[in-house]
N, C-alpha and C positions, 0 to 999 in steps of 0.2 A: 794168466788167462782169466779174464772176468765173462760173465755168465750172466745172460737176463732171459728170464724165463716167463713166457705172456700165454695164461691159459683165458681163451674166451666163449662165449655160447655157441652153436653153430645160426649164428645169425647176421645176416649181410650187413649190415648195418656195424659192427663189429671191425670188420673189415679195412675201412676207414682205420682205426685206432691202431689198430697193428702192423700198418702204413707207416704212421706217425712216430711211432716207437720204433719200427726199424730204422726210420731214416738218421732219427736223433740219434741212436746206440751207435748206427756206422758212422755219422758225422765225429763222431767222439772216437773210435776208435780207428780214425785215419783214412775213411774212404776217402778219395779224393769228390771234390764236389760236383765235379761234371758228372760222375758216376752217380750220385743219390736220387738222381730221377729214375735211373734203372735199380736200382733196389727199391723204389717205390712203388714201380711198376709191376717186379716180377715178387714182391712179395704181397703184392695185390691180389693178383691170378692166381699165384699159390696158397691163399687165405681161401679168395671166394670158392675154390676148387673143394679146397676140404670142409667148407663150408657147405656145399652143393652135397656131395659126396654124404657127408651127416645126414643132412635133411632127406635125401633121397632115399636112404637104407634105414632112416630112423631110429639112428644114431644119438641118444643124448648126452654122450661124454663132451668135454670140450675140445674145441681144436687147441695144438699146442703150435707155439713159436720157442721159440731157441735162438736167441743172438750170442754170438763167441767172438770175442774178439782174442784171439791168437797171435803168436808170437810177430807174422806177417802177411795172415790174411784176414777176413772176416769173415762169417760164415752163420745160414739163416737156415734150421730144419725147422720146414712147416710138418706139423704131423696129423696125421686121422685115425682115426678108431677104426676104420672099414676093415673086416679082416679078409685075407686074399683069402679065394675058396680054394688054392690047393698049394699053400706056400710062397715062396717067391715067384715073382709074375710081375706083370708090365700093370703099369696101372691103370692105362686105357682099356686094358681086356678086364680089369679085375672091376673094373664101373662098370663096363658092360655086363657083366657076368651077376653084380649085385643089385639092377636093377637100374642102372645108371642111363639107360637106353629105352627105357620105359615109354617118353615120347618121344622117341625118334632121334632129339637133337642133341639130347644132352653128353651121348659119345663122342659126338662132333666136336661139341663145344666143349668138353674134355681135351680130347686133340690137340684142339687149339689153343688150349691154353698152357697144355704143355708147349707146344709149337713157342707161344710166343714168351716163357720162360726162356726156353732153350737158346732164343734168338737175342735175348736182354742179357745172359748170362752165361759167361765162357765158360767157367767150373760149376756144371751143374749131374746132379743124382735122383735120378727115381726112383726108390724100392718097396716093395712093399712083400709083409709077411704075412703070418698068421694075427696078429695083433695090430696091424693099420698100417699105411703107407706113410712115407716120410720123402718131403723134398725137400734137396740138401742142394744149396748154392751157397756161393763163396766167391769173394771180391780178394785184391792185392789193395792191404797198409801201405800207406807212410810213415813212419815214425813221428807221433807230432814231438815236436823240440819244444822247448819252452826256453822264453830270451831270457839270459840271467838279470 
């Protein structure tokens, strides 16, 4: 099991890059390639999410990436520093609750980005504790072979 680990500022611009590095990490460890536009995608909204998320509660930790490539899947926890106000909780309540709804749309547009995670990726997790939320997806390997 190899492990890359990508801590960056909570700043959009960032976002991009953690794109870039997830797609290359699951290229290498067997995504298939019709699939790596949907992990560029849902690891986008899951970045600019915790990215939002930071900035909104004024959060200066960095958001964390986690790529794993496992025995036959691959698998991306995006994580936040936000902590849930009373333990495990849904994440859209825990934005709303930590000021996430402050002008009105940014619950929505929370939502939706879970919504359209959810919709890019078949093996998906939302959790969140006392110490920040973590979205956890995960794609099916192929073994790459290599010709002798």
């Amino acid at each position: 099991m190899a492990t890359v680990e990508l801590r960056f500022s909570a700043q959009p611009e960032h976002v991009r890059t953690a794109r870039l590095v997830a797609a290359a990490v699951a290229r290498r460890a067997g995504v298939d390639e019709a699939v790596l536009d949907e992990v560029r995608l849902a690891v986008g909204e899951a970045c600019s999410r915790a990215v939002g998320l930071h900035r909104v509660n004024g959060i200066t930790a960095p958001v964390r990436v986690v790529l794993t490539d496992e025995e036959k899947a691959f698998s991306i926890e995006v994580g936040d520093e936000v902590p849930s106000a009373g333990g495990t909780d849904s994440s859209s309540a825990r934005g709303a609750r930590n000021g996430a709804d402050q002008d009105g749309d940014s619950e929505g547009e929370d939502e939706m980005g879970l919504a359209v995670i959810s919709g890019l990726v078949d093996d998906v997790e939302v959790s969140s504790t006392d110490d920040g939320g973590v979205i956890r997806m995960s794609w099916p390997t192929t073994p790459v072979t290599l010709e002798p």
